[in-house]
N, C-alpha and C positions, 0 to 999 in steps of 0.2 A: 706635768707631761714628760713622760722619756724622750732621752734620746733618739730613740727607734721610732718613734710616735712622730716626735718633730719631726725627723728625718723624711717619713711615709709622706707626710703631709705638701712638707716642700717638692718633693718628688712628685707628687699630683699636681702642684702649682706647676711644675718647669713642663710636662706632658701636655694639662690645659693651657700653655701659652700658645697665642695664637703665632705661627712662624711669620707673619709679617711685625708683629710685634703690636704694640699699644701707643707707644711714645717714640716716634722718632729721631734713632740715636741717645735715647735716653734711658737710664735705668733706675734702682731703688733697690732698697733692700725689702727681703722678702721677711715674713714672720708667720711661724703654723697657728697664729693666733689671733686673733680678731681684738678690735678696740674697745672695752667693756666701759658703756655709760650708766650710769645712777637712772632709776627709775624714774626722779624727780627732774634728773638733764634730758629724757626723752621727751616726758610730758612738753616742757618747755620749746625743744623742739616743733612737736605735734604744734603746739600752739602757734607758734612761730609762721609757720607758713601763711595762713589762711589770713592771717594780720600782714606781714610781707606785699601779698596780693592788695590787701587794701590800703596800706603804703603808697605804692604804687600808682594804683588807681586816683588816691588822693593825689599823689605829685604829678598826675595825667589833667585833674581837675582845678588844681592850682595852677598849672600853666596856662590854662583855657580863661579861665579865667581874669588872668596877669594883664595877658592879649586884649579882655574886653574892657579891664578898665577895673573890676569890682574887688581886684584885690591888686595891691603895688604894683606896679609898672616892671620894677628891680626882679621880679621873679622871673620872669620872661628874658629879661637883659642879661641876667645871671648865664641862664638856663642855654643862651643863644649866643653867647660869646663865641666867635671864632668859626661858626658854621656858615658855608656859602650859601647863598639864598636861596639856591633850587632846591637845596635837600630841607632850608626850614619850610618853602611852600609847600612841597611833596608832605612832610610829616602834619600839616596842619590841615591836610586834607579831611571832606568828614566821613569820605568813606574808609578812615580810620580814626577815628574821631576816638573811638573807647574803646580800639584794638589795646592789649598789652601781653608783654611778654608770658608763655605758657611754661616756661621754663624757668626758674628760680632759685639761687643760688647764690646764697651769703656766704663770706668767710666770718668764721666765728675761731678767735682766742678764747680755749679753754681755758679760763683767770683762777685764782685762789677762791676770787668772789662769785665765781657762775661764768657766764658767757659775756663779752665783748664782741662787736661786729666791728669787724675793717671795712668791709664793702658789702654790695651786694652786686656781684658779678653779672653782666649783660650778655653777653657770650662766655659760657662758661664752660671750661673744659673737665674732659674726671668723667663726662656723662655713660662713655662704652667701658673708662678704668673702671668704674665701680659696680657697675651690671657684671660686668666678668668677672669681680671678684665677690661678688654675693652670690653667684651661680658657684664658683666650686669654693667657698666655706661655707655655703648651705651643705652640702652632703657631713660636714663636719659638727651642722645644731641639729642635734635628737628632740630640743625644746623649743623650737622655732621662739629663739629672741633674738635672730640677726633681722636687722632692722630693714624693712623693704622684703625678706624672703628674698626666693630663688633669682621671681622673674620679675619682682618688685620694678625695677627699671625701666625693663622692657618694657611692660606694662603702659605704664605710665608715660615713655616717650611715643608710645604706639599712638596713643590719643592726641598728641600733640601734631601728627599728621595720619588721622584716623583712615583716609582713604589709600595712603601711602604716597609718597612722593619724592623728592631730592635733598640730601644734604649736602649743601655746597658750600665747600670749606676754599679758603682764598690760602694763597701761598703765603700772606704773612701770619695763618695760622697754620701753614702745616705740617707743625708739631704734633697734631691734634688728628691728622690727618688718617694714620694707622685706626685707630680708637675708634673714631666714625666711620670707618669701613668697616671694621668689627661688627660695629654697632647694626649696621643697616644689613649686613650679610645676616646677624642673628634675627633681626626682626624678621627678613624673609624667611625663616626657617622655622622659627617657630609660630607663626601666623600664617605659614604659606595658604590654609585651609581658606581662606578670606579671599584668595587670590588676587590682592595687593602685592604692590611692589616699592620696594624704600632702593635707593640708590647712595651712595655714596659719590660724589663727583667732583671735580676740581673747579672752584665756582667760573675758572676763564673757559670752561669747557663748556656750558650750558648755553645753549642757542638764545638768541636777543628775544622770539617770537614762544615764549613759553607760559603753558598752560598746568604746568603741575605742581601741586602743593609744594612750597619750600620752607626748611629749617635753615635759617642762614647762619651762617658758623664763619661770619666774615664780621669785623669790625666798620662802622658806617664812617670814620677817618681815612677808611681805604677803598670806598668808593668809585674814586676817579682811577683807580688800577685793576678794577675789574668789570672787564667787557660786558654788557649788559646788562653791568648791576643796574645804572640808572633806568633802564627803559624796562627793567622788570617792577621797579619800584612805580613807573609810569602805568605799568598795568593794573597794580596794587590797586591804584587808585580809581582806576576805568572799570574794578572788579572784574576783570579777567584772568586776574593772579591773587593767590594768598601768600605772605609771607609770615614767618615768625622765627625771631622777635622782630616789631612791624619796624620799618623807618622813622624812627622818633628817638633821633640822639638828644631831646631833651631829658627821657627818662636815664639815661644809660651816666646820668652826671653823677659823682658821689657828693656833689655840694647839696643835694637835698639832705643827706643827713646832717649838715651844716642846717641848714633852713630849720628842721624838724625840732632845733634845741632855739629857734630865733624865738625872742618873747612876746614881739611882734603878732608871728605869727601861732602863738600857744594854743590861742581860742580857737582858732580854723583849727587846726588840728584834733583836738577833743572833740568838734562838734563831728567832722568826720570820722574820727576813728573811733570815739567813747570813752572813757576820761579812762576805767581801769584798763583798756588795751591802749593810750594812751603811756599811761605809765609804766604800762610792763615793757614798753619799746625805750623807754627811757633806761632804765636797768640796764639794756644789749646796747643800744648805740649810745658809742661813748660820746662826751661834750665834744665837739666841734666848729670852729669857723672858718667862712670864706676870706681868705686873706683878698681884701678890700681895700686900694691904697686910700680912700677917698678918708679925708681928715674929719676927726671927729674935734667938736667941739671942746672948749679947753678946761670944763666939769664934765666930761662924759669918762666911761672907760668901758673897755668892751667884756663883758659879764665872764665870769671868769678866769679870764686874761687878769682884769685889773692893770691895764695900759692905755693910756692914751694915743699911743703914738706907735707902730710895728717898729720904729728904734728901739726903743726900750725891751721888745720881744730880743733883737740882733743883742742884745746883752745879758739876758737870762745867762745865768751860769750853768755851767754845765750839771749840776743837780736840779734846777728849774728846770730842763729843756725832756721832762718825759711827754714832750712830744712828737707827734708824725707828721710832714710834711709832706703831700701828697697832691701831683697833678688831678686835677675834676674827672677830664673826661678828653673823648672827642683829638687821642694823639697814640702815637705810637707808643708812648712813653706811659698810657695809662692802664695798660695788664700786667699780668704777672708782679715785678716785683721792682719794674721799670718804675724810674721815677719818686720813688719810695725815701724819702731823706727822717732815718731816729735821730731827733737833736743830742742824746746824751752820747752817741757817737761818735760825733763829729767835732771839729774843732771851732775855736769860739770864729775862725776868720772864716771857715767852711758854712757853718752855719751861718753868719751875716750874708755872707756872698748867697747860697742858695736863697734865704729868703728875701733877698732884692732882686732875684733873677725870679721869683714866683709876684714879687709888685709889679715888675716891668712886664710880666707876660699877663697879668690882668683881664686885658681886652681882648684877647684872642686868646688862651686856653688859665682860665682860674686855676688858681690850686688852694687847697681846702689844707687845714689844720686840727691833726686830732688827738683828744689826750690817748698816751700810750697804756696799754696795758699787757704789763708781763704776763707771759703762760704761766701756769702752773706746773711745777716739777711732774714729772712721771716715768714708770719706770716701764718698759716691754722691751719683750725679747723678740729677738732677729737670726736668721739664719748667716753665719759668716762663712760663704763659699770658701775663704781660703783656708779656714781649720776646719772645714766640718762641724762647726760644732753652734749650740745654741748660746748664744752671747745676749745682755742685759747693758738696754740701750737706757740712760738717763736724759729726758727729752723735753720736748714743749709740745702740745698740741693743738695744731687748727684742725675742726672742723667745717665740712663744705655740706652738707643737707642738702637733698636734692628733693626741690619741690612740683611735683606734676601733676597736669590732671588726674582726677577720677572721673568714676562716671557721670557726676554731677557736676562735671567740671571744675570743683574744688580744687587749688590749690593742696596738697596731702604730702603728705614723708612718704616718698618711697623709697630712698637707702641715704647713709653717712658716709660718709669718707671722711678718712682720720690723717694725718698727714703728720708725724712723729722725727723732730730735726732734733740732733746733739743741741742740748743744754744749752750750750755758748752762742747759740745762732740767735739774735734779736728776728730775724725775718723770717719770719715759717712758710715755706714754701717747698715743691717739688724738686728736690735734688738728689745727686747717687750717693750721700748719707743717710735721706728720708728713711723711715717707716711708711710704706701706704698699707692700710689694713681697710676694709669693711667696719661699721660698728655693731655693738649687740648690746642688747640688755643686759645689764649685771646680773648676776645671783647674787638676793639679798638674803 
């Protein structure tokens, strides 16, 4: 690509920026060129979702189950650490009994070896970044292989409140805030024919007595800070209201993917999910466990670990320590990048100390242990406003897959976002050195 070509391009990005912007107070670097994936990393993808959903669903029917008795009691104890009562009554309700989240969204380390999952986001942000940026780098694929297409997004969040209804986003997301106004202003515009209506709203804005579909873009830890969140979730239940994602901070835990590797539990899992999509979910989610003070016997050790005792973890040397420490769920500290502790970065007294303060929090917010895995080098180019000129970023890549209904309600790929941080960053996340791009299919 020239010069003048790149130049053209970015100059159509800065035109379709929307003047309220996407991310408040925040920026990124720009790129005339989209994220190019292997035929063979889409597939996987593609696959991904529809298995995701049934994740899910299994860690919706393992808890139901926990509650009756038919499988450990621990999964349910796990799952409920630290939540008030009202909101475990509310979620155990059965007029949401087999509700689950519509919206779906893993982060995935692009590894040397394939894909690694960190989590799979409960409120996930990126949903109106990445609709606008497959709307203007579609005019730029003559071969339609950007992933999702134009209106791929849209599309797909349309269904997720097919009659139209309210995004109500809470003050401690909004960051997010700009993005889903976008968002909802383009669904009215390009659907307007339907004569539905999506709103964007500030979730302390929305009256206690309400009746219209809602995407909630608020965290269920922050509950008690927004005015008729509780008594909309009360409607939930009366079927007066729909919400989604529904009230069920059990699923929103990342200790299921701890569970998912428990040996324990191996056979339920296969008999749910089916041994080869069993396995292929083994591949992306890396090994994992719930830091658990509770003392194991003095022939036991915990698989993989090979430790009897979380002491013997606090002295792993710093080549032993590629691992992530990570709050479950259910805290301030559990989005973005909060709460996030790589052993091999920290010092050996840093390390001891966080993982005594993760025994000590135990009973009221678990944190999970995951093996780390490095991105894969890679190299794209970015626009640098201050020379003008096209510059060659050496990077890591997380992607975020964005999974939405279709028309048969399938969980489906409707676009990637690529999130491309200097080399030296262990934590791949949205910052003003990022690359955020779109994905496409390679040309093989």
């Amino acid at each position: 690509m020239t010069h003048d070509e790149a130049k053209a391009r970015i100059d159509a990005l800065h035109r379709a920026f929307p003047k309220e912007g996407l991310f408040s107070e925040k920026t990124w670097r720009w790129s005339p060129e989209p994220f190019p994936l292997p035929k063979s990393t889409v597939k996987q993808l593609e696959r991904l979702g529809p298995l995701l959903r049934r994740f899910q669903g299994t860690c919706n029917t393992f808890y139901h189950r926990s509650l009756k008795g038919t499988l450990p009691s621990w999964i349910a104890e796990y799952a409920d650490a630290g939540k008030p009562d009202w909101l475990l009554e509310m979620s155990r309700d059965s007029a949401i009994r087999d509700e689950l989240p519509q919206v779906i969204r893993p982060d995935l380390i692009l590894t040397e070896d394939g894909l690694a999952m960190a989590e799979i986001d409960s409120v996930p942000g990126g949903i109106g970044v990445t609709a606008w940026l497959n709307e203007v780098y579609s005019q730029w694929d003559p071969t339609n292989r950007l992933i999702g297409g134009k209106t791929g997004m849209l599309a797909g969040f349309r269904r997720v409140l097919i009659k139209g209804g309210d995004l109500l986003i809470s003050d401690e997301s909004a960051d997010y805030r700009p993005e889903m106004a976008w968002l909802a202003r383009r669904l009215n515009e390009v659907f307007f024919h339907e004569g539905t209506i999506w709103r964007a709203l500030k979730a302390d804005d929305f009256p206690a007595a309400h009746y219209r579909a809602v995407y909630r873009f608020f965290e269920l830890f922050d509950l008690d800070n927004i005015v008729g969140a509780r008594h909309l979730g009360q409607q939930v239940n009366e079927g007066i209201a729909k919400v989604s994602p529904p009230y069920k901070p059990y699923l929103e835990e990342k200790l299921w993917l701890s569970l998912f590797h428990s040996h324990l539990l191996r056979p339920h899992w296969i008999r749910e999910l089916r041994a080869s999509n069993e396995q292929f979910l083994r591949t992306i989610i890396p090994e994992s466990w719930v830091v658990d003070p509770a003392p194991l016997p003095h022939h036991a050790v915990l698989p993989g670990l090979n430790i009897n005792h979380w002491d013997e973890l606090a002295n792993f040397t710093q080549s032993e320590r590629e691992l992530v420490l990570k709050i479950s769920g259910f805290s301030e500290l559990a989005w973005g990048s909060r709460g996030v502790h790589i052993g091999q970065d920290m010092s050996q007294q840093e390390w001891k100390d966080t993982l005594d303060n993760a025994l000590a929090s135990f009973g009221h917010h678990p944190y999970i242990i995951q093996r780390f895995h490095k991105g894969k080098r890679v190299v794209h180019p970015y626009w640098d406003h201050e020379t003008g000129k096209i510059e060659q970023m050496e990077g890591r890549v997380r992607l975020c897959p964005y999974y939405l209904p279709d028309d048969e309600g399938n969980a489906a790929l409707h676009g990637v976002l690529a999130t491309i941080v200097p080399a030296e960053k262990k934590l791949i996340h949205g910052m003003s050195e990022a690359i955020l791009v779109p994905c496409v299919i390679a040309d093989e």
